[in-house]
Every structure is written in structure tokens, then in C-alpha cells.
N, C-alpha and C positions, 0 to 999 in steps of 0.2 A: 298768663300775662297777655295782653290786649297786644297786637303786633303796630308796629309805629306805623302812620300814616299820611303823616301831614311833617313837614319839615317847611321851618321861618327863617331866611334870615334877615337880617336887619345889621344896620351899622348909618355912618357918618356918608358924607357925600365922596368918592373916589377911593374907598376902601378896596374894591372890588366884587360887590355884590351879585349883581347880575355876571359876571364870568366864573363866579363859582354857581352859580344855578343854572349856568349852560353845564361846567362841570360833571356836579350832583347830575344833570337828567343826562348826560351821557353816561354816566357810571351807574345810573340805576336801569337803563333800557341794556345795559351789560349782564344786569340780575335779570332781567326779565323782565319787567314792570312795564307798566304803561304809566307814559309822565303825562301831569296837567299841570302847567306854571302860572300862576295868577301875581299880577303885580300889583301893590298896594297902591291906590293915587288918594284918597281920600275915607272918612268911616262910612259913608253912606254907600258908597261903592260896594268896600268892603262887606257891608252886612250881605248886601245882593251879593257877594262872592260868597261869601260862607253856604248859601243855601246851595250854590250851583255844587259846592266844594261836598254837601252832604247828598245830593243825588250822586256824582259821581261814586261817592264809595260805597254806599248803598249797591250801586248797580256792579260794579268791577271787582275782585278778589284780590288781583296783585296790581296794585297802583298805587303811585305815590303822588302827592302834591306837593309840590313845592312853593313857596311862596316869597315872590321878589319885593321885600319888605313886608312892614307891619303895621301896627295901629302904633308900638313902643315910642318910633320919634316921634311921631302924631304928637303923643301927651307929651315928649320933650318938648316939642315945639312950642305948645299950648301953654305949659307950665313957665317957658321964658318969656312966654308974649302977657303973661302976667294971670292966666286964669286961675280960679278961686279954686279948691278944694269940691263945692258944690256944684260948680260950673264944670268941672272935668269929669263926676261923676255923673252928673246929667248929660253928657257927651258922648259917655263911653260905655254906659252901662249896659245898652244893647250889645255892643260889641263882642265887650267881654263876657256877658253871660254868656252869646255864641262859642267863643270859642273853648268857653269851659264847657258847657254840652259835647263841644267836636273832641277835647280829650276827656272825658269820661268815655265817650260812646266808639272811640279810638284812639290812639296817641299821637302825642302832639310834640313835636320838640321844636322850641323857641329858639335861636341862636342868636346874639346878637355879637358882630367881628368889633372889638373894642381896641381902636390904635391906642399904644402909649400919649402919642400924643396928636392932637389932629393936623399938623403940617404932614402927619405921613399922606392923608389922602389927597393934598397939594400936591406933594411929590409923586406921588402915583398917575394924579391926572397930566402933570408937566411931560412925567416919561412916556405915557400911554400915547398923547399928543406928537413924540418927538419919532415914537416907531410907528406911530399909523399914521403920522401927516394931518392927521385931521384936528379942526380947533378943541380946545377946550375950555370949561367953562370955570371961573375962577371962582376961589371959593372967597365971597366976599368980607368975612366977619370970622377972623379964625378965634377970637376969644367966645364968639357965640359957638363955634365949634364945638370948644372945649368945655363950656358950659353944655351944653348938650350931652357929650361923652360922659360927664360926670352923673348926669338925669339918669344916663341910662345905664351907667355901671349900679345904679341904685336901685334900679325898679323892684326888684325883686322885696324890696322893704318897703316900700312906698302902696298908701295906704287904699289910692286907686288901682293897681294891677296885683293886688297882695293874691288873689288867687289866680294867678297866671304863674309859672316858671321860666323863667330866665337863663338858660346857658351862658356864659361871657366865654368867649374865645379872647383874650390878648395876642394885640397882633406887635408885633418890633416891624423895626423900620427896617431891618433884614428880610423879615421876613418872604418868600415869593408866592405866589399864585400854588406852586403847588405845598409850600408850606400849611399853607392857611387849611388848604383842602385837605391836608393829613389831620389835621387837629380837627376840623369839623370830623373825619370818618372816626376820630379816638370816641366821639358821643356818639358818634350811630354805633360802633360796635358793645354800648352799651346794654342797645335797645335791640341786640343779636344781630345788630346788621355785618354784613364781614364786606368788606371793599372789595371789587371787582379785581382781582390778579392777573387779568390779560386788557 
């Protein structure tokens, strides 16, 4: 079995994405690994990420990537702004062929954090705002939200990303920061990883 290599996650706006990929790269420099965190802004980007993402493993033995987002909302986004079927696979085809080369040629695990509902990432950003002081940005459109979360509870059927894999984590509105992070390591210990114990 191919050893995991590449770790995604993806979610809604104020789920908490970026503090569990601070997380993950502190718990994985605990295994040993050398971390590289690439954050998704756009697919063009993206594609020049992927190349940089296959020199590094190429070159290194125990390193992990991690990756703060993905291309998944990308096509959320896309598919609510109204693109065709045609229009998305002509978008994305580069993409995803990449990243199917990156898990055949290593393992890939997808994750995307799926709130119940998207006022949690509301509330996530109101409280993050009220311990750090600092502003935050309002999520303007929570029924596009929620339309979004439904895109992406689907991808995994959906006929553009049909050869990609999908993890769904459900998160509750209990849930905390290290909640989240116990459920993401229940899929890494899938893939032999064992969570750091000190």
C-alpha cells in the first residue's frame, strides 16, 4: 500500500480550516515529517502548485503536504454562478487529472469539514472575533452558504469530480477545534497514520 502523502482540507467560510492545518503540521513534525502547506486561491495557481507539490515528494521520503483548500468549492462556486456541465469540465480537467496522477503515484486524502448547518461558521467567526479582538468578516449570503454545503456533501457523485474522493467529516455546532482534529486523525489512522501522543 502507497503510504499517504498529500492531505486536503476544504470546507465553508469560518469552519476552521486553516487552524486545523496549523494543527495537522504541528502533529505531523511530532512524527517526524517535514510539512509543506499550500493554500488553494484559484485553479490556475493550483495547477503550478501541484507541480511544485510533485518535485517536493520526489525529492523528500518522510513529508507530508498539506493543503489549505481545494479546487471542491472552486466547482461549488462555479456550479452556483450557473456553469454548464461543459464549462466545468473544460475548467477543471487539468486540475483533476493532476491530482489523480498525484494519488495514483502517492495517496491523497481529500477531507472536506461539512457543518450541519452554515450559521455554525457565523458563529465560529463572531466567537474567534470576540477572543482575538480582531474584526471579522461577515458571511454575506448564508442561503448561498448552504447551497454550497449541499454541492459539496455531493461531489463525490457528481459527474465532474467522479474520479476524485471525498471524505465528509460532519461537524455540530458543539463541536471544538479539537473535536474536529480527533475526527480528521479517525481517517488518517486509516491510512496507518497513528496521532502523535505527546
Amino acid at each position: 500500500m502507497k503510504e499517504l502523502k498529500i492531505i486536503t482540507l476544504e470546507s465553508i467560510d469560518g469552519v476552521g480550516i486553516s487552524t486545523q492545518v496549523r494543527l495537522l503540521s504541528q502533529q505531523f513534525i511530532q512524527l517526524g515529517y517535514k510539512i509543506e502547506i499550500f493554500k488553494f486561491s484559484d485553479v490556475q495557481k493550483a495547477s503550478e502548485q501541484t507541480h511544485k507539490i510533485q518535485d517536493l515528494l520526489g525529492n523528500n521520503d518522510k513529508i507530508m503536504i498539506i493543503n489549505d483548500g481545494s479546487f471542491a468549492k472552486s466547482i461549488a462556486n462555479d456550479m452556483l454562478n450557473g456553469y454548464s456541465r461543459n464549462r466545468l469540465e473544460e475548467k477543471y480537467k487539468d486540475i483533476l487529472h493532476q491530482y489523480e496522477c498525484l494519488n495514483h503515484e502517492y495517496r491523497l486524502l481529500n477531507i472536506i469539514l461539512l457543518p450541519v448547518d452554515a450559521k455554525i461558521g457565523q458563529k465560529r467567526l463572531v466567537k474567534y472575533a470576540e477572543v482575538s479582538g480582531k474584526k471579522y468578516k461577515m458571511v454575506k449570503d448564508l442561503n448561498r452558504q448552504r447551497d454550497m454545503l449541499n454541492i459539496l456533501s455531493e461531489l463525490n457523485n457528481h459527474v465532474i469530480s467522479r474520479s476524485i474522493e471525498f471524505e465528509i467529516v460532519d461537524i455540530d455546532e458543539d463541536d471544538k477545534i479539537l473535536d474536529i482534529n480527533d475526527m480528521i486523525w479517525e481517517l488518517l489512522e486509516k491510512f496507518d497514520v497513528k496521532k502523535p501522543s505527546f
